[in-house]
N, C-alpha and C positions, 0 to 999 in steps of 0.2 A: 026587645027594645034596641034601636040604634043611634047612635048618636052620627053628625054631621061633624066632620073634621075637613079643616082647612091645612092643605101641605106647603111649602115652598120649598121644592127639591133642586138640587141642582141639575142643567138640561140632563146631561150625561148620565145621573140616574135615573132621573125619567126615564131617557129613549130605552137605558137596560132594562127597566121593568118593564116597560112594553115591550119588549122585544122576547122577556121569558114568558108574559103572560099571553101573548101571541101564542107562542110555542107549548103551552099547558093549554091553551083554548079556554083560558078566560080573563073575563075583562078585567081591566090595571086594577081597578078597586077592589075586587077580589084576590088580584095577585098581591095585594099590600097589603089586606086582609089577612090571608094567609101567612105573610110572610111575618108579620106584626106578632100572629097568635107563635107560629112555630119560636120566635127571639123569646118570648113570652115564656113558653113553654121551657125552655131551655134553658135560662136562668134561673125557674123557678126552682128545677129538676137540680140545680148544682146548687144552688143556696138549700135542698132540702138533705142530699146529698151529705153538702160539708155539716151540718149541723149534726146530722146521724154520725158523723163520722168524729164527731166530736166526745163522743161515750163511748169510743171504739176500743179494743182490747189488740194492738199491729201483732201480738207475740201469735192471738189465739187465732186471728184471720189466716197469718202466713203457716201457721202448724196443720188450718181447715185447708187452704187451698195446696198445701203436700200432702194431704192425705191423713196427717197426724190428728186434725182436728176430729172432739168426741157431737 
């Protein structure tokens, strides 16, 4: 399923996303696709991140990553 979204970008972003999605050889909609899931992506991956890292143990990670960790 797709939904239909309306942008009002400023020109200067535009011409840059056309200009990278020129350059990947595909079209704007797809390059802001793309670009939409990757932001997406990548907030999702640090909001999951810090929350893991909220029941962390800093003493037993740093003794894991010198070697000391069981």
């Amino acid at each position: 399923m797709k939904a239909r979204v309306s942008l009002n970008l400023p020109q200067s972003l535009k011409k840059a996303a056309e200009e990278f999605a020129e350059k990947d050889g595909v079209s704007l909609n797809q390059f802001i696709a793309l670009a939409l899931a990757e932001k997406v992506g990548t907030v999702s991956a640090a909001e999951f991140f810090a929350e893991r890292g909220k029941a962390g143990d800093v003493d037993w990670a740093v003794a894991f990553l010198e070697g000391r960790g069981e």
